[in-house]
Residue, then its C-alpha position, 0 to 999 in steps of 0.5 A: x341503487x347507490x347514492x351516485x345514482x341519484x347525482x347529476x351526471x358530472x357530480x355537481x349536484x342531486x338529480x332534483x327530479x329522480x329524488x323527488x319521483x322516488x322519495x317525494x316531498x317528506x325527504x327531499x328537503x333532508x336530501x338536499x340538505x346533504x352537501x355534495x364534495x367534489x374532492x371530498x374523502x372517500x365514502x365509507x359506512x359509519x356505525x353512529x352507536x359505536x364512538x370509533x364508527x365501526x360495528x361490532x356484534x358486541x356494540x349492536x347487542x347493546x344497542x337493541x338492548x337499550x332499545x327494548x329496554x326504552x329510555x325515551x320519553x315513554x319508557x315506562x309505556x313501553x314497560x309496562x305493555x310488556x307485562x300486562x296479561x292480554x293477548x300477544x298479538x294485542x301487546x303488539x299493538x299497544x308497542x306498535x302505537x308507541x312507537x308510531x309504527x301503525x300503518x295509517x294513511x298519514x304514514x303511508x303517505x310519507x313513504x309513497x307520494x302516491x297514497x292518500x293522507x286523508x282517513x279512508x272510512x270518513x274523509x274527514x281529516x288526515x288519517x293519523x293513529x290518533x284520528x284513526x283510534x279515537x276522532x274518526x266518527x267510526x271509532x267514536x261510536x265505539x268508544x263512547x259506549x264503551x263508558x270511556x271518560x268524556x276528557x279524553x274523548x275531548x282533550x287535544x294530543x299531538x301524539x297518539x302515545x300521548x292519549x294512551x298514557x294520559x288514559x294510563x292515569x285516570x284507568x286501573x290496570x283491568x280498565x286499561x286492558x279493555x282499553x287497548x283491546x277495544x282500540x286494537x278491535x277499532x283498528x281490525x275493524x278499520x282494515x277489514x272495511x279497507x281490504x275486505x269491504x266488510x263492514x262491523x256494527x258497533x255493537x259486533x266490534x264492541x261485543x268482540x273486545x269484550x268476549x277476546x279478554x273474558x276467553x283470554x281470562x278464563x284460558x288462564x285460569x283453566x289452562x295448565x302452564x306450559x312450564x309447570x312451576x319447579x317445588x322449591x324447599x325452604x330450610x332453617x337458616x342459622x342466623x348470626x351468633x347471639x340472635x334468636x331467630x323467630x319463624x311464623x308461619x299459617x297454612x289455610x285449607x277448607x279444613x281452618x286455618x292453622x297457625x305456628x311461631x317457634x323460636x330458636x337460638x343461633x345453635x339452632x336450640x328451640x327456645x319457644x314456640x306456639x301453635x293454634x287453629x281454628x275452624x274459620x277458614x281466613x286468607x291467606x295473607x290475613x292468616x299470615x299477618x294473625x301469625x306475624x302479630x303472635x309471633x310478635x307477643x312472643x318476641x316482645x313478651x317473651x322473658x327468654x327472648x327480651x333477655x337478648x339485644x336483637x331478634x329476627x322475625x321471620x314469615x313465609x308469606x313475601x305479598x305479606x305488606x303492612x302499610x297504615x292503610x292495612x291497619x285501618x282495615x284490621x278493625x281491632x287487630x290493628x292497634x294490637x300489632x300497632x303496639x306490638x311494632x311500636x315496642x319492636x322498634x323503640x329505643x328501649x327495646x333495643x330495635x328489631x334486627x329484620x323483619x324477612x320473607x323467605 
């Protein structure tokens, strides 16, 4: 079908009739508003995403990119999904309801002026995403049990999105999880009740959600990866003429916990080190913070190693993090690594060149 399909026969206008059967009342109104020019320019394709109106491979890459990439209103929803470890088919889900792309009666409607707005399990109400997924009585069934806060089940939204990110704020990451795989579990209930006429009880659709997440866990921790992790060999690294280099390092097996600090020169001239172990079997992190705070008596009470301007601390642990609420939790390790940083850093001692990861 073409556009001149839809004009009257001596071009003066839209054929209102065979508009309003094919599209009816949502885009009648934009239709109308396009103006029709006798003697105007001839039609040709405009590409909006490119500043000269013409496509190009390179201009449409771009376009998806941002797209994917999301710089909308709920661009860190549209992130976030993507990274969350649930079931593929569920960060679907989650992506269709951001972007409203859930086939609802309200939507439906929109498209073929035939179909039916109102909610097809309770006849209540315009069947939007929000009302299908929450203010359906069906949909409230389940969530209610499900220990979901009261203000969200209470407060008004206009958008579905809306109410899932406002969710985002009051849940943590497993909570949320379990959130979006009830929801999609309400939804898959409500489409086989549609289609299939088979009606779930609250407890089969709540029961479902729970036990889809808890296999999805336990096939990760069992499962080995379909790309196996690649080795990766780290080496000594020379660091800059005149610095000593400090290496710490912990290693944890059932057997204890061992713990190593060496330093070396920039000729890659061993200057001190210390090793120790111990029977108890620590974390890992904490072990390396143990070897983090020896490594730091070494640089600060070190005679050889105060004698130089900087010095470079250097740990093989990268989700090794220290905050002041990681202090609170080392009980009387804290302030010895406390004063250790406070020393590092100070004027007098000339400052900590870097404290890396590798």
């Amino acid at each position: 079908m073409h556009v001149c399909d839809l004009w009257m026969p001596n071009h003066e206008g839209w054929n209102v009739g065979r508009v309003f059967d094919l599209f009816g009342d949502y885009l009648v109104s934009h239709i109308y508003d396009i103006s029709v020019l006798q003697n105007g320019p001839s039609d040709r394709i405009f590409w909006f995403h490119n500043t000269h109106g013409s496509y190009t491979t390179k201009s449409s890459y771009s376009w998806m990119l941002l797209n994917k990439v999301g710089y909308g209103p709920h661009c860190f929803f549209s992130k976030f999904i993507w990274k969350l470890k649930i079931l593929p088919k569920t960060r679907v889900f989650a992506w269709r309801i951001g972007h409203g792309l859930l086939h609802t009666n309200v939507k439906l409607s929109s498209i073929k002026t035939h179909v039916d707005p109102v909610c097809s399990i309770c006849r209540n109400g315009d069947e939007t995403p929000l009302h299908a997924l929450r203010d359906c009585p069906k949909a409230c069934e389940v969530l209610i049990p499900s220990g979901f806060n009261n203000r969200l089940l209470t407060n008004s939204y206009e958008f579905c999105i809306n109410w899932v990110e406002d969710s985002m704020r009051i849940l943590d990451k497993m909570a949320f999880k379990d959130f979006i795989s009830t929801l999609w579990n309400i939804w898959n209930s409500r489409n086989n009740a549609i289609f299939r006429g088979k009606e779930e009880d609250l407890y089969g659709i709540w029961e479902c959600a729970r036990k889809l997440n808890t296999d999805f866990r336990i096939h990760n921790l069992s499962s080995q990866p379909i790309l196996p992790r690649v080795p990766k060999c780290y080496r000594w690294e020379k660091p800059p003429a005149g610095i000593i280099k400090v290496n710490v390092d912990a290693i944890v097996n059932s057997c204890g916990t061992s713990l190593g600090i060496i330093a070396r020169d920039f000729d890659n001239f061993v200057l001190s080190g210390r090793a120790s172990f111990t029977n108890k079997v620590a974390n890992l992190e904490l072990a390396e913070l143990d070897a983090l705070i020896d490594g730091f008596d070494l640089v600060t009470f070190s005679m050889l190693i105060r004698s130089f301007l900087n010095r470079i601390v250097q740990v093989s642990s990268i989700t090794l993090v220290i905050t002041r609420r990681t202090l609170r939790s080392l009980g009387t390790g804290s302030r010895k690594l406390a004063s250790c940083l406070t020393l590092l850093f100070s004027s007098r001692s000339n400052g900590l060149t870097e404290v890396i990861t590798n």
